[in-house]
Structures are given as C-alpha cells and as structure tokens.
C-alpha positions as CSV (number, residue, x, y, z in Angstrom):
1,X,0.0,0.0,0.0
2,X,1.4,3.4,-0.7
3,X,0.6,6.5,1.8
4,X,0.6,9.9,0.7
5,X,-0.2,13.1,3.8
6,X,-0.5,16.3,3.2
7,X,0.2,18.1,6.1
8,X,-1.3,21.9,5.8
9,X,-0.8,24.6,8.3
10,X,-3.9,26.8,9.5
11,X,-4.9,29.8,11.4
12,X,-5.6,29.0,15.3
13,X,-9.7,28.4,15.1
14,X,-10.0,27.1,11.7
15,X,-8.6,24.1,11.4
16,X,-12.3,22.4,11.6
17,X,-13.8,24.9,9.1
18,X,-10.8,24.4,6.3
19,X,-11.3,20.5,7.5
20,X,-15.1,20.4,6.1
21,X,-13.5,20.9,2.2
22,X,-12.5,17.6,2.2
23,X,-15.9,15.9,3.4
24,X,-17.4,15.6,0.3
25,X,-14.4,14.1,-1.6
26,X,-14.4,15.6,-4.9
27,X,-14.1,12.6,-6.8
28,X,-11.1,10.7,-5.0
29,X,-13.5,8.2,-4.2
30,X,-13.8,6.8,-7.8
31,X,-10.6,6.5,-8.5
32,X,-9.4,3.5,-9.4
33,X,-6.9,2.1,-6.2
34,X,-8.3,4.4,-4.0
35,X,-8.4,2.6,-0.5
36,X,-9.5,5.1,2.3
37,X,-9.2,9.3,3.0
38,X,-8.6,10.4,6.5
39,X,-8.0,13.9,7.5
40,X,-6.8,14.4,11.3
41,X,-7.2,17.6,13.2
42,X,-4.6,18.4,15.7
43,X,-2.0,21.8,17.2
44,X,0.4,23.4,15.6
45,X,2.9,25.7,17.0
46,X,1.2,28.7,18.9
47,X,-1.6,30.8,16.3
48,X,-1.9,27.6,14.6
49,X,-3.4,24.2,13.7
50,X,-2.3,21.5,11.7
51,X,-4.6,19.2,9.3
52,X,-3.1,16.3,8.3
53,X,-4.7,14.7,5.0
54,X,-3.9,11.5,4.2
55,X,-5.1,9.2,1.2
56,X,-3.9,5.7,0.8
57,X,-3.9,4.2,-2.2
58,X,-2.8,0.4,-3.9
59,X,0.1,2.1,-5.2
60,X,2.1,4.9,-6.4
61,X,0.5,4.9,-9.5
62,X,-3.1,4.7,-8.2
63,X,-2.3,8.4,-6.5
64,X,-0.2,9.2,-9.6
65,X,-3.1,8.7,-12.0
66,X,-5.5,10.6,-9.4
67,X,-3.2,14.1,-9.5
68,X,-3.1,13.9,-13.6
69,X,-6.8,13.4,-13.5
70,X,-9.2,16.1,-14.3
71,X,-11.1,15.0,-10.9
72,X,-8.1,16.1,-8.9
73,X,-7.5,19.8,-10.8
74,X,-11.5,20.3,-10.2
75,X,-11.2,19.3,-6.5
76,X,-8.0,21.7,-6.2
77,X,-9.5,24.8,-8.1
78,X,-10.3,27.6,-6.1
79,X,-10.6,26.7,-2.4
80,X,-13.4,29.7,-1.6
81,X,-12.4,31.7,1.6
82,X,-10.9,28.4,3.2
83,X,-7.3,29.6,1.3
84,X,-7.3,32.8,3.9
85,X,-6.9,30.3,6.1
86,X,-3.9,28.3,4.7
87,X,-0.5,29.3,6.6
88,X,1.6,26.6,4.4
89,X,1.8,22.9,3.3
90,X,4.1,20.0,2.7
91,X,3.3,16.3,0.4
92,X,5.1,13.3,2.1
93,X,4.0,9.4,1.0
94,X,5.3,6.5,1.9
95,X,5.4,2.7,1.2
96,X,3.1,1.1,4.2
97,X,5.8,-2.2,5.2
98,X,3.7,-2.7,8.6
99,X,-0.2,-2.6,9.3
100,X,-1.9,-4.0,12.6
101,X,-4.9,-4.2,13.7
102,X,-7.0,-5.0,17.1
C-alpha cells in the first residue's frame, strides 16, 4: 500500500472549518486504487493548527493517476475563503511495510 499526507498549516480556530472541504471528496472516491481518505485535526505551534490529509492508495501509481486526472484539478481549483486560512503545506508518502490491527 502506498501512503501519501498532506500536512497543511492553518490559522488558530479554523482548522475544523478548512477540515469540512475535504468531506465531500471531490471525486477521490472513484478512482481507481483508492483505499480510504482520513483527514486528522490536531495543534500546531502557537496561532496555529495543523490538518493532516492522508489518502492511501494500492500504489504509487493509483495516487499518480489521481493528481493527472481532471477529478483532482476540479477538487483543487479555487478553495473559496478556506485559502485565507492556509498558513503553508508540505506532500510526504510513503510505502506502508507494517499494518496492525486490534
């Protein structure tokens, strides 16, 4: 399985707000080696939280395909007043090697 976060940055008090944006989706669902989207709420340093949103796929190319799809440009167009929000971000994935559950 192959891991991709996004880890974005966000004003102090809007972290749940900026969170909602990814609730709907916007086509991830469909595509094709798409396991599961989580997005975690948690602090950042002081004035800020941090949103961590993380997709796990088959493989690479399941989350390669999905950021040349059209889906993925519609879902990333715009952003409304949730960008105001937006202090920064940074794209890290990774190669799951263990999984365990209870």
């Amino acid at each position: 399985m192959f891991v991709v976060t996004n880890t974005i940055r966000i004003m102090a008090g809007h972290g749940k707000q900026v969170a909602e944006r990814f609730a709907a989706g916007r086509g991830v669902q469909q595509m094709p080696g798409f396991i599961r989207l989580e997005v975690w709420l948690g602090e950042g340093k002081e004035g800020e939280e941090e949103l961590k949103v993380c997709t796990v796929w088959e493989n690479e190319e399941s989350f390669r395909n999905w950021t040349s799809s059209e889906s993925f440009r519609e879902s990333h167009r715009g952003g409304g007043e949730s960008k105001q929000y937006m202090l920064g971000a940074s794209l890290n994935k990774y190669e799951m090697v263990v999984s365990s559950q209870a």
